[in-house]
N, C-alpha and C positions, 0 to 999 in steps of 0.2 A: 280384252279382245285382240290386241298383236302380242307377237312375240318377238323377242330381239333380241340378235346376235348382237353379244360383246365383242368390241374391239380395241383392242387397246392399241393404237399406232399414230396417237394424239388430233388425230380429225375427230371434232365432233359435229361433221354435217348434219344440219335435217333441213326440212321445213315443212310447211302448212298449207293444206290443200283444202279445196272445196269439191264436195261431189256429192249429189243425190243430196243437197241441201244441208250437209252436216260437215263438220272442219275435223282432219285427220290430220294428226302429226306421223311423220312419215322420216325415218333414218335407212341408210340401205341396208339390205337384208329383213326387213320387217315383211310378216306376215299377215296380213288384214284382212277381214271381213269390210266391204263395203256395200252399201244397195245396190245392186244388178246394173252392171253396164253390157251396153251391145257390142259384146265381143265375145269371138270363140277361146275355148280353153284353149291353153297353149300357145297364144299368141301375144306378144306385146303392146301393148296398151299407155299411151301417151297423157297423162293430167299436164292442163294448162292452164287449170284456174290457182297458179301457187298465191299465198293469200303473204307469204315469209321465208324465208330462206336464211338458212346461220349458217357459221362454222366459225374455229377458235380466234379469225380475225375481226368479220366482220357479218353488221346482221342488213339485212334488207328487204324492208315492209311494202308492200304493195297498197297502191292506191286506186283502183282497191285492188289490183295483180299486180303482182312483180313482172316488168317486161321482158322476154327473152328467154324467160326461166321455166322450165320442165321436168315432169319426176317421171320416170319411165318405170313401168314393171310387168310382171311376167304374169299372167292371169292362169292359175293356176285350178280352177274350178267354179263352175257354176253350179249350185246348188237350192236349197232350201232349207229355213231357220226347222228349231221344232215348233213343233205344235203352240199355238197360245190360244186359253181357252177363254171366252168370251161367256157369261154367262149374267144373265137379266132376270130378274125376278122380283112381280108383285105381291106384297104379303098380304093384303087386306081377299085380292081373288085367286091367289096362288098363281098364277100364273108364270111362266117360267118359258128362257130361252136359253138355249145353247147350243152355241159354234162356235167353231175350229177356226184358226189362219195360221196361216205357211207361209212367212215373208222371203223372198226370191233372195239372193245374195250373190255377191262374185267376190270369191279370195284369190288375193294377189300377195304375189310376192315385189317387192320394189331391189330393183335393181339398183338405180343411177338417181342419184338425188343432183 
C-alpha cells in the first residue's frame, strides 16, 4: 500500500503513527493511502499521534506518544477505494443480498519525519 523512495545518505529515519485507528510506518517520501482525514488536497497536514520514532542512533517509544514529535506531509488526494462487493445469501429460501461499498481515503505524501 506505500511506496518508497530509496535513499542511500545513511539516515534511516521513520517512525509510527496512529490514525483512523490503524498504525503506519512512515519514512519521508512515502506514499500512503490512509482513512479520510479533514483536509483539502494540497495542503499540509500535521500527525501527532507518533506511537515511535528511529533513526541510526537512536529509537524512542511513546508512552503511549512520543512527546514533541510530528510527521508532516503533503495530502495529495482525496478519493475512493474500489468497489467491494457484499453479498448474503440463504440456501434453504434462496434468498439473496447485494451491495456495493466505496471506502473514502486520503493519499499523502510525508515530507518530514
Amino acid at each position: 500500500m506505500s511506496t518508497r523512495k530509496e535513499h542511500n545518505n545513511g539516515m534511516n529515519k521513520f517512525a509510527v503513527i496512529e490514525t483512523g485507528g490503524k498504525q503506519y510506518r512512515f519514512a519521508s517520501g512515502d506514499k500512503v493511502k490512509v482513512e479520510k482525514l479533514d483536509a483539502e488536497a494540497g495542503s499540509v497536514f500535521s500527525f501527532d499521534k507518533v506511537l515511535l520514532t528511529a533513526n541510526d542512533e537512536e529509537i524512542q517509544i511513546g508512552t503511549p506518544y512520543v512527546s514533541g514529535a510530528k510527521v508532516e506531509g503533503k495530502i495529495l488526494r482525496q478519493a475512493r477505494d474500489k468497489k467491494k462487493i457484499v453479498f448474503k445469501y440463504h440456501s434453504k429460501t434462496r434468498q439473496h443480498k447485494k451491495k456495493g461499498h466505496r471506502q473514502p481515503f486520503t493519499e499523502v505524501e510525508i515530507e518530514k519525519v
